[in-house]
BATI-777662 format. One record per residue (C-alpha): x, y, z; residue in three letters. Coordinates in steps of 0.25 Angstrom, whole numbers, plus 5000, padded with zeros to 4 digits. Layout:
XYZala ...
This chain:
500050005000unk 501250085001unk 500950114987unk 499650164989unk 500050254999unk 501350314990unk 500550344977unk 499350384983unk 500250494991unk 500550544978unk 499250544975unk 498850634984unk 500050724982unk 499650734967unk 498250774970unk 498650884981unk 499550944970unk 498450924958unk 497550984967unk 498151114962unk 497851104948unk 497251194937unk 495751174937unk 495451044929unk 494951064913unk 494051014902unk 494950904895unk 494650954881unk 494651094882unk 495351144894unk 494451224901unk 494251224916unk 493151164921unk 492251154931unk 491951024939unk 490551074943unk 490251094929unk 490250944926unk 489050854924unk 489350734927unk 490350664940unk 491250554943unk 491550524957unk 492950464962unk 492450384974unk 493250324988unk 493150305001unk 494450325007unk 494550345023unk 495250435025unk 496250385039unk 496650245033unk 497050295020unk 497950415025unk 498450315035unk 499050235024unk 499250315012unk 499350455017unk 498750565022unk 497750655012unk 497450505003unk 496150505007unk 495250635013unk 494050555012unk 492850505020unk 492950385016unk 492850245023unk 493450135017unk 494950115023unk 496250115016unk 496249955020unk 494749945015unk 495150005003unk 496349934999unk 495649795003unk 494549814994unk 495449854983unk 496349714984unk 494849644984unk 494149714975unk 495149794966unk 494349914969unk 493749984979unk 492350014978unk 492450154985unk 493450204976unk 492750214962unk 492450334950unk 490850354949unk 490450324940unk 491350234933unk 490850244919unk 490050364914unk 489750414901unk 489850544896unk 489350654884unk 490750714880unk 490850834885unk 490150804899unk 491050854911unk 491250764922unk 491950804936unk 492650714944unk 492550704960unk 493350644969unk 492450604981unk 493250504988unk 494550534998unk 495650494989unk 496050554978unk 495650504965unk 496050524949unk 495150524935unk 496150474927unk 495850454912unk 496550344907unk 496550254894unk 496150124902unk 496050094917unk 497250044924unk 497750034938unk 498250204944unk 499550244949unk 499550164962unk 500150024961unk 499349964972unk 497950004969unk 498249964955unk 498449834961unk 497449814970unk 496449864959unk 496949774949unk 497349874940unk 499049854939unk 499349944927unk 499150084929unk 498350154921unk 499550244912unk 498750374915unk 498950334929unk 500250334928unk 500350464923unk 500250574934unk 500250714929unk 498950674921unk 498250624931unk 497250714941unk 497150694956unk 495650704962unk 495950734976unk 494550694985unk 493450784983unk 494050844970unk 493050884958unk 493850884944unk 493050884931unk 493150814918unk 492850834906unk 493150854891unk 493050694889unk 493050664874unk 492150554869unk 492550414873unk 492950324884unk 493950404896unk 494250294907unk 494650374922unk 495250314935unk 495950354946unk 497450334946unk 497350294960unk 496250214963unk 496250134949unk 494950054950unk 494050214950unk 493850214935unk 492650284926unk 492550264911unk 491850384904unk 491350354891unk 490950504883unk 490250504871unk 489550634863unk 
């Protein structure tokens, strides 16, 4: 688990520094845009509790309400290869292009939207393995692309051209939605 605990401090050091960025922009067009403007939402979802997983990856991973332990957590993962509580909602959502869509992280973890060409496993060796996902993602692998979600963030999306877009986190591999966007 000590490499939990190592890349998910970096994690959490990332997102404090992204926190700062330039206010997000429409994908094809690059205007600012406003996350109340959009009409349609995806949820990033966990449960974290907040005292075990400080204790074990470091204080600030999760600033949550959540109830579900780090040793919960990590026992349902080996089992299952997932965790219930730690899930995109919806999964698999259609779209008109041009629709906007915002982003909110609801859970106490931090989260990321990462487009990628197909799923794979994030940047963190041991979730990979216990999700049964072993190959990274290569966007994953790619840092300055990729954009931290701190818990109770809001970010918009939109722009998305016609076709399938696949999104995970890089963290938590297993939270994944498909968007499928036609005319």
């Amino acid at each position: 688990m000590k490499g939990i605990r190592n890349a998910l401090l970096t994690v959490v050091g990332l997102a404090a520094a992204c926190s700062e960025q330039a206010p997000p922009t429409d994908a094809l067009s690059g205007s600012a845009l406003d996350p109340a403007s959009a009409d349609f939402g995806i949820v990033m979802l966990d449960r974290c509790e907040p005292q075990s997983f400080n204790a074990v990856l470091g204080a600030g991973t999760c600033v949550g309400d959540g109830k579900v332990t780090f040793t919960e957590f990590i026992a349902e993962l080996a089992k299952k290869q997932t965790h219930h509580q730690w899930r995109n909602q919806p999964t698999q959502v259609a779209l008109k292009t041009g629709r906007a869509m915002s982003l909110t992280n609801v859970g106490g973890e931090v989260h990321t939207f990462t487009p990628v060409a197909e799923f794979g496993g994030g940047f963190i060796a041991d979730l990979n393995d216990l999700s049964g996902n072993p190959v990274p993602a290569p966007e994953c692998l790619d840092f300055g692309s990729i954009e931290f979600l701190p818990a109770g963030s809001v970010t918009p999306l939109a722009g998305l051209p016609e076709g399938t877009h696949r999104f995970m986190c890089c963290i938590h591999p297993w939270m994944r939605t498909t968007a499928e966007v036609h005319r």
